[in-house]
Each structure stands twice: as C-alpha cells, then as structure tokens.
Backbone as CSV, one residue per row, in Angstrom:
resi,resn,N_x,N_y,N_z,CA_x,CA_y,CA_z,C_x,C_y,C_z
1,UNK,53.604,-224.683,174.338,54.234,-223.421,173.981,53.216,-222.429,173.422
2,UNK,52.368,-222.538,172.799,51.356,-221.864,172.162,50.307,-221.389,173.058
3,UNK,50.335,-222.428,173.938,49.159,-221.881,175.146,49.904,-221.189,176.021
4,UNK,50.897,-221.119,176.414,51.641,-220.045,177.176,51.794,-218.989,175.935
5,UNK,51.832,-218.802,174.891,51.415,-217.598,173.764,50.460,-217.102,173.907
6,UNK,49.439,-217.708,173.858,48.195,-216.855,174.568,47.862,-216.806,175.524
7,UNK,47.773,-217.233,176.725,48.125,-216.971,178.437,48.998,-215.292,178.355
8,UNK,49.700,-214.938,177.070,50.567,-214.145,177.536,49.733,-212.974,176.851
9,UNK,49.036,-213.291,176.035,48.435,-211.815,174.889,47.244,-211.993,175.690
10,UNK,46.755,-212.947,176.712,45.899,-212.807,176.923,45.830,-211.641,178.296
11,UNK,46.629,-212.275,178.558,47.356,-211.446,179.756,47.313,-209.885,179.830
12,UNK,47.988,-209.669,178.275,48.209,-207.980,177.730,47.603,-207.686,177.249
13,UNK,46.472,-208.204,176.674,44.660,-207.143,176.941,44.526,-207.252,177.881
14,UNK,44.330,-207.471,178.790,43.788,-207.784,179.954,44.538,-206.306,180.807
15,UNK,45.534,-206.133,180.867,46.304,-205.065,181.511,45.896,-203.695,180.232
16,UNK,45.767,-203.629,178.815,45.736,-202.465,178.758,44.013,-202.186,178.482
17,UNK,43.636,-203.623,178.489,41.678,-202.922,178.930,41.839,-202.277,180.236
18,UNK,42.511,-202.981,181.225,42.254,-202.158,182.898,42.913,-200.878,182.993
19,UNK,43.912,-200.285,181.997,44.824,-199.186,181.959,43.781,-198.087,181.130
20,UNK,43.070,-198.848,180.192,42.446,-197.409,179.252,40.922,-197.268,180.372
21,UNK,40.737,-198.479,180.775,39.241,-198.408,181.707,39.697,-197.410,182.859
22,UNK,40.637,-197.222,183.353,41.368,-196.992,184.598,41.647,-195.309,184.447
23,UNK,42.290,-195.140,183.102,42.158,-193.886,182.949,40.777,-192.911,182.699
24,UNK,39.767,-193.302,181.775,38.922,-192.969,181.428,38.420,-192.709,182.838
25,UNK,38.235,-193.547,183.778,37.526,-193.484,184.996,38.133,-192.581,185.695
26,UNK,39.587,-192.460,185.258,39.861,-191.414,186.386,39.990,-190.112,186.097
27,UNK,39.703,-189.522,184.546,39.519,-188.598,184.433,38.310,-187.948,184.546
28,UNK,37.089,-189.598,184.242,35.889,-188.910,185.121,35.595,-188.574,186.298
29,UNK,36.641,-189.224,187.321,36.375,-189.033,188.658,37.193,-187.438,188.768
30,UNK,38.268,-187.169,188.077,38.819,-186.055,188.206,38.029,-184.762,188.094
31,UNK,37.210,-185.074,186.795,35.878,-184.012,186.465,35.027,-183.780,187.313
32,UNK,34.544,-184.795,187.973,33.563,-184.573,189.143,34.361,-183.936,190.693
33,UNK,35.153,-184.213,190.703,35.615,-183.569,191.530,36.548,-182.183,191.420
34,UNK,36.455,-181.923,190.026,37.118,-180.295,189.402,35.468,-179.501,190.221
35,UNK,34.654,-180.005,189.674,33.122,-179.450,189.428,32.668,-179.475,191.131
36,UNK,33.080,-180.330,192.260,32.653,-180.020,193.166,34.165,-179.195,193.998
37,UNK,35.283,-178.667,193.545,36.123,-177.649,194.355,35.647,-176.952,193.874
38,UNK,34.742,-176.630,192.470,34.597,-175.249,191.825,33.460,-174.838,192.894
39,UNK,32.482,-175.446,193.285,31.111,-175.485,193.949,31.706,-174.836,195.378
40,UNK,32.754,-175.881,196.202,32.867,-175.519,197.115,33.732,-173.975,197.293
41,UNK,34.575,-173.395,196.097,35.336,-172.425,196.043,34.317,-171.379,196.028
42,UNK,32.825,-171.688,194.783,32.242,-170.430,194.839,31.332,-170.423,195.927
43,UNK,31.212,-170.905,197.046,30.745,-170.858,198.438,31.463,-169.829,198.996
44,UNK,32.995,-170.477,198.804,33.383,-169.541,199.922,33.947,-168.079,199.294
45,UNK,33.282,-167.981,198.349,33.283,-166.366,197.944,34.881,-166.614,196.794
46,UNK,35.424,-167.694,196.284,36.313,-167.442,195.740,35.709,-167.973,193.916
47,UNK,36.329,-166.823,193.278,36.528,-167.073,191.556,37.789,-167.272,191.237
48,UNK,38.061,-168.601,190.575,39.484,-168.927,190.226,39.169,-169.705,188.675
49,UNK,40.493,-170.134,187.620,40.516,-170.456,186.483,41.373,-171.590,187.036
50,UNK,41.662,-172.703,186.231,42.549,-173.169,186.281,43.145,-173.149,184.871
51,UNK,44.149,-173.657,184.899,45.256,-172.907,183.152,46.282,-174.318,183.225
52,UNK,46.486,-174.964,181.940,47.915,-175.480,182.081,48.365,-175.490,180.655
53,UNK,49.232,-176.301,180.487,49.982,-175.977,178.830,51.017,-175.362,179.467
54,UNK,52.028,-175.247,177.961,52.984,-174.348,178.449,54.042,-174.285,177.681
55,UNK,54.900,-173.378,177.432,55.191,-172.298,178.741,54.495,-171.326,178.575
56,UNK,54.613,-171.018,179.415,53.200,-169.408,179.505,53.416,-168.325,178.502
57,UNK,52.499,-167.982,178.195,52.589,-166.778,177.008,53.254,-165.473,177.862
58,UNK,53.639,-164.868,176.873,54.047,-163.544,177.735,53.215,-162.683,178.475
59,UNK,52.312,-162.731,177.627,50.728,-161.973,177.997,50.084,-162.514,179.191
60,UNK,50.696,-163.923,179.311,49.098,-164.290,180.456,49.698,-163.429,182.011
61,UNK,51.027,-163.261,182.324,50.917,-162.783,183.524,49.929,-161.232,183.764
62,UNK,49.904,-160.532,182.490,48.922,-159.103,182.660,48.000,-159.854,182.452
63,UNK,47.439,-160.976,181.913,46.163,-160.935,181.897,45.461,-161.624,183.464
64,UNK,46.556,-162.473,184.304,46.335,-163.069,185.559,46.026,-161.674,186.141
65,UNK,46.893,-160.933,186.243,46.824,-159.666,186.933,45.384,-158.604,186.714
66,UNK,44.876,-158.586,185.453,43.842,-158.179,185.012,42.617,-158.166,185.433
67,UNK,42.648,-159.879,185.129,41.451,-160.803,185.954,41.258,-160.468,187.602
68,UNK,42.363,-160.523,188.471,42.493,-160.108,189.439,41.731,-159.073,189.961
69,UNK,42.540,-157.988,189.050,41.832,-156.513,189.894,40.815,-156.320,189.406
70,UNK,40.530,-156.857,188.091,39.032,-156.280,187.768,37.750,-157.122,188.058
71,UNK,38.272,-158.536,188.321,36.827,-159.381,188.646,36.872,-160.219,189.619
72,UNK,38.410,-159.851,190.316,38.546,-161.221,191.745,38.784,-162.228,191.182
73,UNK,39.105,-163.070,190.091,39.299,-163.930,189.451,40.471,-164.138,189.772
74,UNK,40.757,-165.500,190.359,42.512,-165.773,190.149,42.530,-166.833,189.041
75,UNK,44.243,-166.611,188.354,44.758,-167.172,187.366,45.623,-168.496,187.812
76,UNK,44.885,-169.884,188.088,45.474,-170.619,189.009,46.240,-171.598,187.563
77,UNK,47.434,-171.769,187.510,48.016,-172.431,186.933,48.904,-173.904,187.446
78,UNK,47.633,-174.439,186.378,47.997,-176.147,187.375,48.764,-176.976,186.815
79,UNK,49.547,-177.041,185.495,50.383,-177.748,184.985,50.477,-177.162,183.654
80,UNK,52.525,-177.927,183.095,52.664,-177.124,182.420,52.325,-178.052,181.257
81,UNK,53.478,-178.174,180.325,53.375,-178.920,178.919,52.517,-180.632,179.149
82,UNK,53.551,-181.484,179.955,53.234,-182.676,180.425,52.251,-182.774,181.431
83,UNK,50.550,-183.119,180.932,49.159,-182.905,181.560,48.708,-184.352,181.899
84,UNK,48.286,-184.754,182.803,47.775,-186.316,183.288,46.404,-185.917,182.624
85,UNK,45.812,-187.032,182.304,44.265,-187.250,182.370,43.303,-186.740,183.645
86,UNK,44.344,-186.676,184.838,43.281,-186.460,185.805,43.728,-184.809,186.258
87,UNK,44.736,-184.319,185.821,44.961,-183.117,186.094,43.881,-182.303,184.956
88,UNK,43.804,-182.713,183.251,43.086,-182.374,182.719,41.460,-182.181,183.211
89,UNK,41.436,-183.262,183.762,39.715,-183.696,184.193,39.499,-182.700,184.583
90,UNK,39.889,-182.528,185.831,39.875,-181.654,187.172,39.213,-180.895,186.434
91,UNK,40.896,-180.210,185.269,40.297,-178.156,184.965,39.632,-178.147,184.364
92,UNK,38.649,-179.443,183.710,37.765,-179.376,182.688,36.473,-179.404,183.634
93,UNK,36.267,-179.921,184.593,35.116,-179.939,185.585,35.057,-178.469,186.161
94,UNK,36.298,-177.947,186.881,36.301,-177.082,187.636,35.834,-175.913,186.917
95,UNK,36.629,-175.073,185.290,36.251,-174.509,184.314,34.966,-174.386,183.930
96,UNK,34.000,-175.645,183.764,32.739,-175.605,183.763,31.860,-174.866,184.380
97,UNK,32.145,-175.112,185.816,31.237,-174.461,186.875,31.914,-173.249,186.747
98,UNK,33.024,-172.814,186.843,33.516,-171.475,187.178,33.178,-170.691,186.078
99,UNK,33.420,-171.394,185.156,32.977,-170.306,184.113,32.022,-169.711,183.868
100,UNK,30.773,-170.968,184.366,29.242,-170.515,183.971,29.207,-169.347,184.837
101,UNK,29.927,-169.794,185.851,29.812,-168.213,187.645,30.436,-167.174,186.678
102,UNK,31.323,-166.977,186.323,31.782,-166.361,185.568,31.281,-165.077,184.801
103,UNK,31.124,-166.057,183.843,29.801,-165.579,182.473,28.549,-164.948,183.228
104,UNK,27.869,-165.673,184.354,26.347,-165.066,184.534,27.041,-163.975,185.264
105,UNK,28.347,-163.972,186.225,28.312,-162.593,186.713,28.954,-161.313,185.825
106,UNK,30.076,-161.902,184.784,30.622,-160.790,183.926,29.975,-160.659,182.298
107,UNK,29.025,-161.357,182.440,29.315,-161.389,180.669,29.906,-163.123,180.116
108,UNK,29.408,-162.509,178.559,29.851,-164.073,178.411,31.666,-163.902,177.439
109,UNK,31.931,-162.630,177.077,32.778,-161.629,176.416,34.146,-160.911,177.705
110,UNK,33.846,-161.464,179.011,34.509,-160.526,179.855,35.732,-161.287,180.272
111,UNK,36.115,-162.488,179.840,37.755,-163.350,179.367,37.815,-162.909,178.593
112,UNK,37.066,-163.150,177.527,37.896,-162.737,175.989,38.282,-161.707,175.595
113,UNK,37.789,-160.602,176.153,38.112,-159.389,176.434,39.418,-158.829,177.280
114,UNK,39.458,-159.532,178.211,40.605,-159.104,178.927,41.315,-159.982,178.094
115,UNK,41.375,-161.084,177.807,42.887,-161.745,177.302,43.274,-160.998,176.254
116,UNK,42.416,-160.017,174.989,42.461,-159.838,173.929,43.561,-158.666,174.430
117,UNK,42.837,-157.945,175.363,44.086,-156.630,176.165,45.189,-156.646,176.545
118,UNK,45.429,-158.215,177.529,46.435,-158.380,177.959,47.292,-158.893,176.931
119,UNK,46.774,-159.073,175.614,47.876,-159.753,174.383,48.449,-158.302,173.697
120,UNK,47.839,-156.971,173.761,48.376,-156.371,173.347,49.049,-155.558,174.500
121,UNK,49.504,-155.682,175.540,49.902,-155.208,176.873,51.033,-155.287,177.034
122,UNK,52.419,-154.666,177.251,53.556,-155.446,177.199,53.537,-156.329,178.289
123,UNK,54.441,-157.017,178.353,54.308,-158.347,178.833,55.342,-158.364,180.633
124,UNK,54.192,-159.415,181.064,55.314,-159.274,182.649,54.840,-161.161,182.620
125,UNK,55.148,-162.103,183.338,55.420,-163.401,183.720,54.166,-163.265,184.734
126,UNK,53.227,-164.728,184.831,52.296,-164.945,185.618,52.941,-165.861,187.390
C-alpha cells in the first residue's frame, strides 16, 4: 500500500515537472517565433503591435487609429483578459523586434506620445 503511495506522488511530480517544463518551453518557443513574424512582417513592409488584456480602454481605439495614420502602425489585438503563456510569448518576442523598428524609425517617445493623446481624445472602440 505505501509503495503504490509513492508510485502515485511519484507519478505527480513527474506530470507537473513535464507541465511547468512544457510551458516554460513553450513560451520560449512562442517568443522565438513572435520575433521571427515580427522579422518576416518588417520585410514585407508591415509595422504592427500586438496588445492583449482587457477590456480595452476607451482610448485605445483613437489611439489604434492614430498609430495608423500617422506611422502605418497597426493596433493588432491578440487576446483579451484570459492570456496563454504562448499567446504572451509570441507578443513579447514580436514587441521586441517591432518596437526596436519602431523606436529607430519614430523616436523612442512616438507610442508614448500618441497614447498620452489618445487618453485625452474622446473615446471611439478599437
């Protein structure tokens, strides 16, 4: 009886080492592959954000709109409240690269700037 007690805890490390190993890995694999759509997006001439959380501020639809007309930037919104590890990864890889494109082409002030506008902007939905 005791050895089927531990056969059984042994069991359940065993499943949540492969669950935390499993995630970790897949939010690194998610990152690396945020960081190479960002690569392949700014090839093909596109600037995009990715965004999640939620629900959306009132402000962010003027500020999607903002970004838009003033820097080609789209406001890509990839999930809302409830975020996976690998949906996180992604916008944390992808954000990286885009941003640096970003920054060297607008400034390192030219988000924070528009969001600061679009918070005092009345408000329309993204």
């Amino acid at each position: 009886m005791c050895g089927m007690s531990l056969l059984k805890i042994a069991l359940g490390v065993g499943v949540l080492a492969f669950v935390a190993c499993y995630s970790t890995q897949g939010s690194w694999l998610a990152e690396n592959k945020g960081r190479a759509d960002a690569r392949k997006d700014l090839k093909a001439g596109k600037l995009k954000v990715e965004v999640m959380g939620g629900p959306p501020a009132p402000w962010e639809g003027t500020y999607g709109r903002l970004l838009k007309e003033r820097y080609g930037i789209e406001y890509n919104w990839v999930a809302d409240c409830v975020v996976s590890d690998q949906v996180i990864g992604h916008a944390k890889g992808y954000n990286e690269i885009m941003g640096a494109e970003i920054t060297r082409r607008f400034g390192k002030d030219a988000l924070g700037k528009t969001a600061e506008e679009a918070r005092k902007t009345p408000a329309t939905t993204p």
